[in-house]
N, C-alpha and C positions, 0 to 999 in steps of 0.2 A: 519834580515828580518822584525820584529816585528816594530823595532825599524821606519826604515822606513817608512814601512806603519803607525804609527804612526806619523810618519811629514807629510806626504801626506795628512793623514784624517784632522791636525790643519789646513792643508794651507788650505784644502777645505771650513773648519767652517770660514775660516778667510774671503776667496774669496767670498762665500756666505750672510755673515754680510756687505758686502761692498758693493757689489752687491744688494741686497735687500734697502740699502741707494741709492745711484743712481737710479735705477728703480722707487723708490717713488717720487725721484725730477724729475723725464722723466714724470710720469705721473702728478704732477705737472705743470709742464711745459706745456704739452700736455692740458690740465685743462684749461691753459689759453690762450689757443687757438694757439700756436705755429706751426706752420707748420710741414708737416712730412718731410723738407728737413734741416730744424732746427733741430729735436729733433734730427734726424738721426747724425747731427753735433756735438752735444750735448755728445749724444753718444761715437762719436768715440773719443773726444776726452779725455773724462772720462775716460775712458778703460786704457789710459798711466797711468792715476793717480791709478787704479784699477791693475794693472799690478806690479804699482813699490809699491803699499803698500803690496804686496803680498810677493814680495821677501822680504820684512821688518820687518815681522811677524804683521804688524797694524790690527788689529782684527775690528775699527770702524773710523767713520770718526770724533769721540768723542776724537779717542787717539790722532788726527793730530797735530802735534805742528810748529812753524815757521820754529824750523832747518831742519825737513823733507822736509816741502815744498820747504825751500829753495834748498836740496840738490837734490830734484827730479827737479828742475827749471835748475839747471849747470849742469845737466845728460843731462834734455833732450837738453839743446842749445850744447851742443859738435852732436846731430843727425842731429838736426834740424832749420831751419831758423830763421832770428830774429821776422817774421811775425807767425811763425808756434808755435816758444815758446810764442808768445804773443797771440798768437787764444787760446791755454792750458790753460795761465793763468786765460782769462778771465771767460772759462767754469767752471773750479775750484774757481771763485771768485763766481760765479756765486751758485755753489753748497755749497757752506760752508754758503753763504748768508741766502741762504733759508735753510742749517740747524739751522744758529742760529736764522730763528726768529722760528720755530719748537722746539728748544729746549730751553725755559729761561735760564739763567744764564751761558751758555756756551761760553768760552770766543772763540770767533773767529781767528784762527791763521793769517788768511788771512792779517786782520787789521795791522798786524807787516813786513807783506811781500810785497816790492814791486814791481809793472812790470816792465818784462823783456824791457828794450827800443829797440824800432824800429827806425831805420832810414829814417828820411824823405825823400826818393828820388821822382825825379820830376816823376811825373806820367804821361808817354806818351800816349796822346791820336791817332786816329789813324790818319792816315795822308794823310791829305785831294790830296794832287796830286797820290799820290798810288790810294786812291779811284774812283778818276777821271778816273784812267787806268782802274780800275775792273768796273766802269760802263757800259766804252768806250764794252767792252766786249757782253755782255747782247744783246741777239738775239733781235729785233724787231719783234712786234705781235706772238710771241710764249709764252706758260705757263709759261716755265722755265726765258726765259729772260726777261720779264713782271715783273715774282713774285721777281727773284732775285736783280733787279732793286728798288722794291718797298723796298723788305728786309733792303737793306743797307742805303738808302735813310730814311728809319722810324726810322731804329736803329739809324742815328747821329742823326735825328728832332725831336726824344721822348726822349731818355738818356733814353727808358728802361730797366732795369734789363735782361739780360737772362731768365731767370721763367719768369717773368712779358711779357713780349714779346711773349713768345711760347705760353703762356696762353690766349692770346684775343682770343676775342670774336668776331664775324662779328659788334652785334651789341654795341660793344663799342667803334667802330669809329664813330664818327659823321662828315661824309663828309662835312658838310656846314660850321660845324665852327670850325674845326679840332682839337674839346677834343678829348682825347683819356681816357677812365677810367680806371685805372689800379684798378681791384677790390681787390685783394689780392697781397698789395704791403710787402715789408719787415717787420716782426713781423704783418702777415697778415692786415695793416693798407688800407684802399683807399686812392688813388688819382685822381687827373686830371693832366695831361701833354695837349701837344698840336703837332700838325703838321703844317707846313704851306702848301702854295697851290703848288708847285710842288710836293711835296708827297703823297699831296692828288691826285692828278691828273696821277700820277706813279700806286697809289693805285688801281685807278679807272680803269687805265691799265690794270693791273691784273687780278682784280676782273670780267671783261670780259668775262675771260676765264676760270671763275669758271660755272659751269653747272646746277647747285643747291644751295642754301645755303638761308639759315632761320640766323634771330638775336645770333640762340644760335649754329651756325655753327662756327669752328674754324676761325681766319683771316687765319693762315696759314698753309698749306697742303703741303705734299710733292707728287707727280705725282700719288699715288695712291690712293688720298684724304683724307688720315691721317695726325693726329695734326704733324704740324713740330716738330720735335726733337729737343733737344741740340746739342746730334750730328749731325743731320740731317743739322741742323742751322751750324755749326762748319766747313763742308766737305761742306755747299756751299759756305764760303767764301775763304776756301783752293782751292777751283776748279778755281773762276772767279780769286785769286790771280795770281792761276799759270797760266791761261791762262794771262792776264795783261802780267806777268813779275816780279810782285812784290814780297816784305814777304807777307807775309798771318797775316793779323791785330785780331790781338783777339777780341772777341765777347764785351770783357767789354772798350776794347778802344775806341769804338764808343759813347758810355755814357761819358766817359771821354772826346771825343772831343766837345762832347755836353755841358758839362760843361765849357772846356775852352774858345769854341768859342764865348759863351753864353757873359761869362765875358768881353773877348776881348770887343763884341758888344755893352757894356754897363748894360749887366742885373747885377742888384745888389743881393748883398746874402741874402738876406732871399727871397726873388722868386725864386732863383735858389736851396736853399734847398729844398722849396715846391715841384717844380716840378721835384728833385731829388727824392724826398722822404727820405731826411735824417733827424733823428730826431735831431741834434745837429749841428751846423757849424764849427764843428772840423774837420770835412771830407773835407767839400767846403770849408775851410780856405784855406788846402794845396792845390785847385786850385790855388787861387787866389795869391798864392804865387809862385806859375808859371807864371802867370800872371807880375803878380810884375819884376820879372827877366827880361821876353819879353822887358818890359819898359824899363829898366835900362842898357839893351844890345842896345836897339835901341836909348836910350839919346848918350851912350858911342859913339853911331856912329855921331850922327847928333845933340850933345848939340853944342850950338852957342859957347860958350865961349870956348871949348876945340878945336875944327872945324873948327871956323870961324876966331878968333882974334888972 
């Protein structure tokens, strides 16, 4: 029995040293201003690393060496997706980074290890005739089918984020020239997006049938005039779906149609990262190479030379 509770007490010394490492880089993090849906991310996905050094006897994040990582890297992708082992890796690159500039001379294992690969699949935006059914839906001159109208309409003509959406502000629409300010965009950064004039004009719909509202009033409300949720946002695109007929399009495919359509239309990538908000065109690349396809599927039908002669 000694004996036991003596493994117990090291794994706890061990959990605790590891623990006490992470919590520094969370308020690190936090330091620099990282959102609390961030650090919370940050978190959970430390905790696999926190978990599998534990069964291992790793007492610090000093002892880490490449074969560990690598061997906690082929544990976790037999659970997990190839997106979910690469969301890990990066939080783990992320935490060893900022131990070695904390600690001089420690050689970093991370440096020897490299990421898990994801596979580029084309990223379906939502689909513009499905949406047409879920507007076709939407009451006239009522709250609900005003606001829900304007919702789906904003979300393709901003590409806002989920957060970034539930979060406006009444007065960060500017109806006349349709910015939108997203004040705390991804790694809480601002932007400006835009609307054109049927959204604004959907908006103004809405907006109506609001009863009250100051610059620093939510944009949007659910019937009891609280901030719209995620879920809240979520069950009302599942509702006008299933009333339509259609699938029910996720919340981020509408930023995605915003992006492809963008391109379709001509906008070039670095405006479309701006008003993405991404800080790299590695993201908007894999648009645009959906994009590319469209083209190539539509030469195949109507090149002259294959077609014509």
């Amino acid at each position: 029995m000694q004996a036991v509770a003596k493994v117990h007490m090291i794994r706890e010394v061990l959990r605790d040293a590891v623990e006490d490492e992470i919590r520094d880089f969370l308020i690190d993090r936090e330091a620099r201003g990282l959102s609390p849906h961030t650090l919370k991310w940050y978190d959970q996905q430390l905790g696999h690393l926190r978990e599998y050094l534990e069964t291992r006897g790793v007492g610090s994040i000093r002892d880490l060496t490449p074969s560990l990582l690598r061997s906690f890297l082929v544990g976790f992708r037999q659970t997990h997706n190839p997106g979910g082992a690469h969301g890990v890796y990066r939080a783990i690159r992320a935490l060893l980074n900022w131990y070695a500039d904390e600690n001089e001379g420690w050689k970093n294992p991370i440096l020897k290890v490299a990421p898990p690969k994801v596979p580029e699949e084309p990223l379906e935006p939502v689909s513009l005739d499905a949406l047409r059914a879920m507007l076709e839906t939407c009451e006239r001159r009522s709250f609900t089918g005003e606001r829900d109208k304007a919702v789906m309409l904003f979300l393709l003509d901003s590409g806002c984020r989920r957060a970034e959406f539930c979060n406006l502000n009444v007065g960060d629409i500017n109806l006349q020239t349709g910015a939108v300010m997203v004040r705390h965009g991804k790694g809480n950064k601002p932007r400006v997006t835009f609307i054109g004039a049927k959204t604004r004009r959907a908006l103004i719909a809405y907006l109506k049938h609001r009863k009250e509202f100051t610059d620093d009033s939510p944009l949007w409300i659910d019937e009891t005039g609280k901030r719209l949720t995620h879920m809240a946002l979520r069950s009302l695109l599942i509702r006008r779906a299933k009333k339509a007929g259609v699938p029910s399009p996720s919340i981020h495919s509408f930023r995605r149609g915003f992006a492809i359509t963008s391109l379709r239309n001509g906008c070039d990538l670095l405006t479309l990262q701006r008003l993405l908000g991404h800080s790299s065109l590695a993201v908007v690349s894999r648009y645009l190479k959906q994009v590319e396809s469209d083209l190539r599927d539509a030469h195949e039908q109507t090149g002259p030379v294959d077609n014509a002669l």
